[in-house]
Structures are given as structure tokens and as C-alpha cells.
C-alpha positions as CSV (number, residue, x, y, z in Angstrom):
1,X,6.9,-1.3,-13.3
2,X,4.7,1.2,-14.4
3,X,5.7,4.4,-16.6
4,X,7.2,7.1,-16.0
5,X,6.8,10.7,-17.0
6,X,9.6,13.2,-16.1
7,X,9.1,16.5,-17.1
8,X,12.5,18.9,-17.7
9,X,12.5,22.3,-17.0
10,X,15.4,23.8,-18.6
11,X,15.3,27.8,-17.4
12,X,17.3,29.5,-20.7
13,X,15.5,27.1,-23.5
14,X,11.8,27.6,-21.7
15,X,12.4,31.5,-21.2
16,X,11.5,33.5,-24.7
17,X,12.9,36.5,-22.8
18,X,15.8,34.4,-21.8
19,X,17.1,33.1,-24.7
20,X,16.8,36.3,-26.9
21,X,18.9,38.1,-24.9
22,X,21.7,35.2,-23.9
23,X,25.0,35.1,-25.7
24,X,25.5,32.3,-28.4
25,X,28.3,30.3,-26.0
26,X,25.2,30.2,-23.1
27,X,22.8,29.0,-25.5
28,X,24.9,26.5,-26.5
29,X,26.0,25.0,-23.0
30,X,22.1,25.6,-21.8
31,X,21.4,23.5,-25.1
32,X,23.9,20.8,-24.9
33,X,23.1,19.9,-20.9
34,X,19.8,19.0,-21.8
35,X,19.9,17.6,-24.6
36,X,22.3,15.3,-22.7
37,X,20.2,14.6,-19.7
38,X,17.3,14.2,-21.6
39,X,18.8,11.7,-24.2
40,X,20.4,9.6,-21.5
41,X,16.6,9.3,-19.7
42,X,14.6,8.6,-22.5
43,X,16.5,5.4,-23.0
44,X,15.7,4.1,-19.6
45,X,13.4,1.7,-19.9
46,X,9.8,2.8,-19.4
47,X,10.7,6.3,-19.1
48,X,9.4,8.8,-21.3
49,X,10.7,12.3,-20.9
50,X,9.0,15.8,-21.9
51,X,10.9,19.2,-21.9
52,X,8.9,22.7,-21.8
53,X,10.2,25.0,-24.7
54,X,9.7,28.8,-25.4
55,X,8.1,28.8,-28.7
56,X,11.7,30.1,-30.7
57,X,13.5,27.4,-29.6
58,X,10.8,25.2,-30.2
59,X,10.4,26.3,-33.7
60,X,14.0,26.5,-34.3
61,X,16.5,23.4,-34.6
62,X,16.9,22.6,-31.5
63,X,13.3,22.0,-31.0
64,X,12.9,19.8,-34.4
65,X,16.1,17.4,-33.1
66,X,14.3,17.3,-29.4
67,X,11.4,15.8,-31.4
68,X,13.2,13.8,-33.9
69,X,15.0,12.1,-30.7
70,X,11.2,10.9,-29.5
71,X,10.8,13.4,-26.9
72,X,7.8,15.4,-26.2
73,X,7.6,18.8,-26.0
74,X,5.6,21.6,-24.9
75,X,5.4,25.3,-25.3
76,X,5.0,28.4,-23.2
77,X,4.8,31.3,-23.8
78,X,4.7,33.5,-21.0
79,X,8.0,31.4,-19.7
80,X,8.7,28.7,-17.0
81,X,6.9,30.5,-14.0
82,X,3.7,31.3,-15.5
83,X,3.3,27.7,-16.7
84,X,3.9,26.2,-13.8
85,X,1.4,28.4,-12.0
86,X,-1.4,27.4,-14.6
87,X,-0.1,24.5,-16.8
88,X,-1.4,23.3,-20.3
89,X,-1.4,19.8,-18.9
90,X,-1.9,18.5,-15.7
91,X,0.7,17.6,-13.0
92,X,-0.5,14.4,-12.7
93,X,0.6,13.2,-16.1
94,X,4.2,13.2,-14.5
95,X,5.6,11.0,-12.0
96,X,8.7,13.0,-11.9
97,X,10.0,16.7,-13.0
98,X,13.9,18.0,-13.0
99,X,14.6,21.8,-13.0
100,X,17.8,23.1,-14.5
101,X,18.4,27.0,-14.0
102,X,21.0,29.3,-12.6
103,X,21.1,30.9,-8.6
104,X,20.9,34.7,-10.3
105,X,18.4,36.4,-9.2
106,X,16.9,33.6,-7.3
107,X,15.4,31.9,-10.7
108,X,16.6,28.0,-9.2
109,X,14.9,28.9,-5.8
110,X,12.0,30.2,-7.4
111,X,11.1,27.3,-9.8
112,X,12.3,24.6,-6.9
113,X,9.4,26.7,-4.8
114,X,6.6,26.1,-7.7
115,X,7.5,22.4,-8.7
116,X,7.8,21.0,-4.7
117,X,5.0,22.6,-3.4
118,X,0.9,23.7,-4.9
119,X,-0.2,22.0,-8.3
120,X,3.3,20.1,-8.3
121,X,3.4,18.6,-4.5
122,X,2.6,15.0,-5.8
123,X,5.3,14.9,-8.2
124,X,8.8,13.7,-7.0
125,X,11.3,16.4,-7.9
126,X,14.7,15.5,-8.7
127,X,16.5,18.1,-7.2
128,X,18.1,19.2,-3.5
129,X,15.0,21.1,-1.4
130,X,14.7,24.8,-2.4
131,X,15.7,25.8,1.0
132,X,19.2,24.2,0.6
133,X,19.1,25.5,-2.6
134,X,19.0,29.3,-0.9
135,X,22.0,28.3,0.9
136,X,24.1,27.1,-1.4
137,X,23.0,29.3,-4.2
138,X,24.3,32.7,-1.8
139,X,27.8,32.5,-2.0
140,X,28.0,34.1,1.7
141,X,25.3,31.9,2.7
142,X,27.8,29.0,2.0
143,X,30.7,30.6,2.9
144,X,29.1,30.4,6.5
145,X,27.6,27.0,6.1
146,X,30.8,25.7,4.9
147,X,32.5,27.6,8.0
148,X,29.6,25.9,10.3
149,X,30.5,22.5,9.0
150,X,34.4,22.5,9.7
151,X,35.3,23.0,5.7
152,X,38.2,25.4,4.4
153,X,37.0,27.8,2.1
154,X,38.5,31.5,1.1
155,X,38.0,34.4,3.9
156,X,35.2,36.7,2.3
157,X,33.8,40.1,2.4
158,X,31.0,41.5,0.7
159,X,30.8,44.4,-0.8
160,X,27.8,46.9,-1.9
161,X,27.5,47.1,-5.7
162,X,29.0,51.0,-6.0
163,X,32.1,49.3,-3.9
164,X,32.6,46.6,-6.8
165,X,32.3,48.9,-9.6
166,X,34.8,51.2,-8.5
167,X,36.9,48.3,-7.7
168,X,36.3,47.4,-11.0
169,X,39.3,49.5,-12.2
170,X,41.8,47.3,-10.3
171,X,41.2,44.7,-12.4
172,X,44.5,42.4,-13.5
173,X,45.0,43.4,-17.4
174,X,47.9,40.5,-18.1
175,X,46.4,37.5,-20.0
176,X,46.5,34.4,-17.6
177,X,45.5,30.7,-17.9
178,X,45.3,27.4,-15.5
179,X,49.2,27.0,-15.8
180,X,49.7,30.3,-13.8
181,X,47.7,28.7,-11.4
182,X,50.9,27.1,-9.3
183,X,52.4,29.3,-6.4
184,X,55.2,30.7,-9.0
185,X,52.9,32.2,-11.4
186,X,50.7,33.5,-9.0
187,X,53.5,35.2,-7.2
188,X,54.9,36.8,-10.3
189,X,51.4,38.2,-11.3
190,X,50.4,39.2,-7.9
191,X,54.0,41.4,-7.3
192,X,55.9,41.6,-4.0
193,X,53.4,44.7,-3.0
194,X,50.0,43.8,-3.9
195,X,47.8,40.6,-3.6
196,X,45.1,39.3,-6.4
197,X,41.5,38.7,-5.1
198,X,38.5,37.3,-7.0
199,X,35.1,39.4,-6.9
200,X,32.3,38.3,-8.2
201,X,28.0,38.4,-7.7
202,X,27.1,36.7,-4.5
203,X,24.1,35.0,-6.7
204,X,26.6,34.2,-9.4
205,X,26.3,31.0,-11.9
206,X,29.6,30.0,-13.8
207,X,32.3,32.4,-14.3
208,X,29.8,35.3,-14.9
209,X,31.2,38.4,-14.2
210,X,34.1,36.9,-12.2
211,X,37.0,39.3,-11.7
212,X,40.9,39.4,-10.8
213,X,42.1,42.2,-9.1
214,X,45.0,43.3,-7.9
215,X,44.9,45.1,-4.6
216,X,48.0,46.8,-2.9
217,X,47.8,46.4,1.5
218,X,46.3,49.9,2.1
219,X,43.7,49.6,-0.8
220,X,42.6,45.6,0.7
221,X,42.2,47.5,4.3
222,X,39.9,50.3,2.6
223,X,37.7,47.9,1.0
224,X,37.3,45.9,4.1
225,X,36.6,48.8,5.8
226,X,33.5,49.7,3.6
227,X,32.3,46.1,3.2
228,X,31.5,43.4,5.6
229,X,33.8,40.0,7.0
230,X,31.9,37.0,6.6
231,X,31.9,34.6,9.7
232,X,28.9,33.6,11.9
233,X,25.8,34.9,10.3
234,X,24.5,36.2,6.8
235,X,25.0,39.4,5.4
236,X,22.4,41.6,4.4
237,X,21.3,41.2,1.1
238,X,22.2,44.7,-0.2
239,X,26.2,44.0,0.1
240,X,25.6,41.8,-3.2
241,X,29.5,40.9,-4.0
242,X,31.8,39.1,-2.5
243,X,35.5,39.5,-2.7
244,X,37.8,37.0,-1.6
245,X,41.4,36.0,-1.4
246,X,42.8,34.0,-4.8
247,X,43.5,30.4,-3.9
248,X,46.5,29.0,-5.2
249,X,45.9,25.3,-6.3
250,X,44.2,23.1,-9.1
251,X,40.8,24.2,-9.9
252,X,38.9,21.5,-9.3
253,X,35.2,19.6,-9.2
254,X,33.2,17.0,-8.2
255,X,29.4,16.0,-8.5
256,X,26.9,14.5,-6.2
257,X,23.9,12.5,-7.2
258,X,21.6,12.1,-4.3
259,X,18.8,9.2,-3.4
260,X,16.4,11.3,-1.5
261,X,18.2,9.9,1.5
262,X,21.3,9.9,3.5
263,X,22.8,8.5,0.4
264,X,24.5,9.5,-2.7
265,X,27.1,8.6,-5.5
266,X,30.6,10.8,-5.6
267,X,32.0,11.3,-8.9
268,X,35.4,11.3,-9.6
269,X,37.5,14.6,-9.2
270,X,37.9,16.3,-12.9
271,X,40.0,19.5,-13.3
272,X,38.2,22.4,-15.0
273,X,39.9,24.7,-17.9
274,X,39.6,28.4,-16.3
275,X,40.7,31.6,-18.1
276,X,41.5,35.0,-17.1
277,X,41.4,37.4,-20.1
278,X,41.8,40.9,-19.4
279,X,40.7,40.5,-15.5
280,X,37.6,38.6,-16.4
281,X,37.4,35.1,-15.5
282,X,35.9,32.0,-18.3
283,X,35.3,28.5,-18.2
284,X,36.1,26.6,-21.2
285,X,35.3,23.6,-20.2
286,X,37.2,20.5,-18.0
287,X,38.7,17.1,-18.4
288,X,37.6,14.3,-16.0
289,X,38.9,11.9,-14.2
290,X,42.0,14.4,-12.9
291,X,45.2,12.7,-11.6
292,X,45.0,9.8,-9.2
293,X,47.1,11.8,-6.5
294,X,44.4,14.1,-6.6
295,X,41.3,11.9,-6.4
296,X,43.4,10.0,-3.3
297,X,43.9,13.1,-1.1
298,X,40.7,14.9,-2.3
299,X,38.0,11.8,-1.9
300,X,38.3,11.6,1.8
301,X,36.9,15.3,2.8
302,X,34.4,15.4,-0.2
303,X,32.9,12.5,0.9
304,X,32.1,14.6,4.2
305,X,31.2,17.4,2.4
306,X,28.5,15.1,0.9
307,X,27.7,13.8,3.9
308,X,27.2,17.2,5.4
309,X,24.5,18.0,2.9
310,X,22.0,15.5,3.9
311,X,19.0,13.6,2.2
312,X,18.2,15.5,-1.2
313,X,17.9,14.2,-4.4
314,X,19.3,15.5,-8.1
315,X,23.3,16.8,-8.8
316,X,25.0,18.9,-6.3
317,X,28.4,20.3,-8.0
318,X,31.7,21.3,-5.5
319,X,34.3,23.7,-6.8
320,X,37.5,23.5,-4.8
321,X,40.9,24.3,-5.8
322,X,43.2,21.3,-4.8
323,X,46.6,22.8,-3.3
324,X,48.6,22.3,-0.2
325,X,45.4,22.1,1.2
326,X,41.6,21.6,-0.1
327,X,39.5,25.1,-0.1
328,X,36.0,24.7,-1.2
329,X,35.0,27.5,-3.5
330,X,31.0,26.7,-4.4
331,X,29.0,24.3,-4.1
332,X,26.3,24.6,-6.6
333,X,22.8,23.3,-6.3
334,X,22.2,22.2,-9.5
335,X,23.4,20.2,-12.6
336,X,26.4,21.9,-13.6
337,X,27.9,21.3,-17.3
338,X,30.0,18.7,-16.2
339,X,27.2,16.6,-16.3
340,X,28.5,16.4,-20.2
341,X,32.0,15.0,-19.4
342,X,30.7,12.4,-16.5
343,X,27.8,10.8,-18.9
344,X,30.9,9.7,-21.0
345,X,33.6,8.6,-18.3
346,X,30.5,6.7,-16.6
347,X,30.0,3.0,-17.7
348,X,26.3,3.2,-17.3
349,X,23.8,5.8,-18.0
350,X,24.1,8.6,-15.5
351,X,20.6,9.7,-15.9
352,X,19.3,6.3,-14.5
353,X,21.5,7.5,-11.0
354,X,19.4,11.1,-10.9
355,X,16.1,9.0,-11.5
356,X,17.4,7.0,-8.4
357,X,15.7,3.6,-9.7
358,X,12.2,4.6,-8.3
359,X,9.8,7.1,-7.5
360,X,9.7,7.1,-3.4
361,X,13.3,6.4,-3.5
362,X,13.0,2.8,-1.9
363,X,15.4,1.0,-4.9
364,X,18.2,-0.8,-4.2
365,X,20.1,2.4,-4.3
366,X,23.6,0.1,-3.1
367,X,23.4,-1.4,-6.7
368,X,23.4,2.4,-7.9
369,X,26.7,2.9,-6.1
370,X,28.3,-0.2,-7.6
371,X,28.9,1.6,-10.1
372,X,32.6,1.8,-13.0
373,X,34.2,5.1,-14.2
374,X,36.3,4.7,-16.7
375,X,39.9,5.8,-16.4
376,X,40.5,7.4,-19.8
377,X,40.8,11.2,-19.4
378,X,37.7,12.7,-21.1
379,X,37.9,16.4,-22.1
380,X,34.2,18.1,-22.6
């Protein structure tokens, strides 16, 4: 088998403009996924991986252990998009190229625009098509698709952004963790009068900006009123947040790894660590596998779920919360964080399922399936 040349794009590390002005703990999980993904593809045989760097971070530490691991790496510095458009090598030195970034502001759409189509059309891109990845990186967007394809998922509204930030001062001020998550704590939070609701950007990655409120009958119809119901079609772009109903359950994921056909590997359900401090949701994390009760009841309509998503290639990651009944959340077109917690539970080297064995996708991708999770619960 000949060589092959993937090229990582990894949005925060190859942005100067980026990283200077992300917090420490985003820096850290932008560092540590690829890192991971990189490491676990450079050890597949004849595979030899290459990761675009802003020139700090390629200066700094985390460029000097990307090169003491045997990587290669390359600079830019006018950022991810410029170099695409007029690279310092040329795209036929790669075989393949894998684009990690966020749904804000359209950056994942944008660089899965530049790397399947121009200069980059030749080179298989591990990742889901860019116009899925509009889809599923607008939260109403999938809200409707997930509506379209028979899937549960939370009633939403969006909302213009002077709506959110006067709603803003609703937010829940009681500190609240995963255990309040059952129907007992919400209920005591919540109050007899008033129901708690989750806003949050429609182009939203993670648990930035993520809110609980706490909204009282009248003050839910008001809002309504001013904002839009999401059903049958798209929103207008300019009602930018969505607010919907809090789920009670066990928040909950799962990843896809697709073959560029009708075909993909499901990972294991793992429960994710979610925090509310001061009306502001954070993720700290997850543990995978969750409880076998929960991977038997859940397995069944995620399967569909992946079904529903078609041929694409690269990680998809569902967010559901896992209560009397399954209600997808997000599904997120992109490899999510815990990437770092399946690499570990996976007795084989994940990376070799997001290469998919070969370049046009024709390997025995049923041997990729046979694949062994381990059952001891790892916590990332």
C-alpha cells in the first residue's frame, strides 16, 4: 500500500488570532484532541500525519512535543483560511486532510467548503459534507431535521439577540450539578410556579454561553410571543438563540465514525459531567461506557439516528439526555472531546476507524466494525 499523507487542520491551534484571545481551559481541550488524533494516526502503518500551526503555538511547547512525537508541521500565518486558499505546499502531497473546528460563526462550514472543493477537490476529506455540516451545526436547522426524521428532541423557539439578553436576568443563581438532574431535583429548583429552560447561541459549540433560566407561565408566553416556534421550516437567521424546555434525564453521548458510505461504527453510550454555576452551564468532562441499562434502551434509536444521517465520513457526536424517554439535544458535526475517553475504552486504535482503512473507501470496512470496547468505565 502506498503512503499516506493526512493533513490536520485544527481551527484554535492554526488561528494566531484564535488562540490569543481563547481561555486557558479551550486551549487545553483544542490541544489535547489533537494531539490525540494525531498520535493515534501517526502509528498506523504507512501513515504520516502533518498539522498546520499558527506560528505561537508552533514556537511554544506544544509545537516542540508535536515535532518531538515525529510529526510534521507547518506554519501560517495569516490563519487556516488564507492557507488553504494559497498553500505553502501543494495539495497533492496529501492523500487525506481532517478539519477540527467549532459551528460558531460558520468557521466548520467554512473550512469543510475550502478543503472538499478548489485546490483541495482531489484530497479525500475525513469529515461529513459541509452541507450536512450546515444542518447540523444550526441548532434550529436540526431541531427540524431531527423533527423531519421522526426523533424526539426539546420544543424550541428562537429568539433575537436583544430578547436573550434581557432574558439574561432570569438566569437560575443556585449552584447545580448532574445529580440534580433526576425529576426530584429538577422540581425543587424549578418551583411549583415557574419552569427552567436552556438558552443558548443557535451556532453554539460545547457549553458556551449556555444558560438556565427560570421562567414563570406569563413571562414563557411573552417570550414566545416575541420569538419564533420551530416546526417545519428554518428560521431566519437574525433570531440567533434558541430557548428550549430543560430535559429531565442523564446527559448523555454517543459518536459516529463514518466510511464514506451507508456505513459506520456506533460507540458506546458515555455519560457526560455537566455543571451549572450561577446560571451558566460547563462541561467537565465524561466517563464512558455508561450503565448497561442505558446502552440497551438507548442503542436501538441511535442506531437510526445514524442511519438517518447517510454516507459521510469522519465523527459525528449525538447529545441526548436519557430519561423516560430519549430526547436528542445536538448532534454535532465534528470530533467532539470525547474522542479522548473512546481512544482509551477502544481496543484498537480509533484513528485507524476515521481513516476508514483506505482512501476511496473500498476496505473491508465489516472488519472495521468487528471491533472490542472495553467495559472498564474510563473518566476523561
Amino acid at each position: 500500500m502506498s503512503r499516506r499523507r493526512v493533513l490536520i487542520i485544527e481551527e484554535l491551534l492554526s488561528s494566531e488570532a484564535l488562540w490569543s484571545s481563547s481561555s486557558a481551559s479551550l486551549r487545553q481541550e483544542a490541544t489535547a484532541m489533537l494531539s490525540a488524533v494525531a498520535a493515534d494516526m501517526a502509528v498506523v502503518p504507512d501513515v504520516e500525519v502533518t498539522v498546520l500551526l499558527s506560528p505561537t503555538v508552533m514556537q511554544g511547547v506544544v509545537g516542540t512535543s508535536f515535532r518531538l512525537a515525529g510529526l510534521q508541521v507547518l506554519s501560517s500565518v495569516a490563519g487556516p483560511q488564507a492557507w488553504l486558499q494559497e498553500p505553502s505546499v501543494s495539495p497533492q502531497l496529501f492523500t487525506e486532510t481532517l478539519v477540527i473546528a467549532p459551528e460558531s460563526a460558520g468557521l466548520l462550514v467554512q473550512r469543510l467548503q475550502q478543503v472538499q472543493s478548489g485546490l483541495w477537490r482531489g484530497v479525500t476529506n475525513l469529515n461529513v459534507p459541509w452541507s450536512l455540516a450546515a444542518v447540523l451545526g444550526d441548532k434550529a436547522a436540526t431541531a427540524v431535521w431531527l423533527h423531519g426524521h421522526g426523533f424526539r428532541t426539546p420544543p424550541a423557539w428562537v429568539l433575537s439577540h436583544e430578547v436573550a439578553c434581557r432574558l439574561q436576568a432570569l438566569r437560575v443563581a443556585d449552584p447545580w450539578d448532574a445529580t440534580a438532574w433526576c425529576s426530584s431535583g429538577v422540581s425543587t429548583l424549578a418551583g411549583s410556579q415557574c419552569g427552567l429552560y436552556v438558552l443558548k447561541p443557535r451556532d453554539g459549540c460545547g457549553c458556551g454561553d449556555v444558560q438556565l433560566l427560570r421562567l414563570d407561565h406569563q413571562q414563557f408566553r411573552m417570550v414566545c410571543a416575541e420569538g419564533e416556534r420551530v416546526q417545519h421550516s428554518v428560521p431566519g437567521s437574525d433570531l440567533c438563540w434558541l430557548l428550549q424546555p430543560l430535559q429531565v434525564g442523564l446527559p448523555c453521548s454517543v459518536g459516529f465514525v463514518g466510511s464514506g458510505q451507508q456505513q459506520f461504527v456506533q460507540t458506546p453510550v458515555g455519560q457526560q459531567s455537566v455543571v451549572c454555576k450561577l446560571g451558566r452551564f460547563g462541561y467537565e468532562g465524561g466517563s464512558v461506557p455508561a450503565e448497561p441499562t442505558v446502552q440497551q434502551r438507548a442503542w436501538p434509536l441511535l442506531h437510526q439516528l445514524g442511519m438517518a444521517l447517510g454516507a459521510f465520513r469522519g465523527w459525528v457526536g449525538v447529545d441526548f439526555v436519557f430519561g423516560e424517554q430519549l430526547s436528542v439535544i445536538e448532534v454535532n458535526p465534528r470530533l467532539c472531546t470525547s474522542y479522548l475517553g473512546y481512544r482509551q475504552l477502544l481496543r484498537g486504535n480509533l484513528a485507524a476507524l476515521l481513516l476508514g482503512g483506505s482512501r476511496d473507501g473500498s476496505s473491508d470496512w465489516d472488519g472495521c466494525r468487528a471491533i472490542e470496547w472495553g467495559q472498564q468505565v474510563i473518566v476523561f
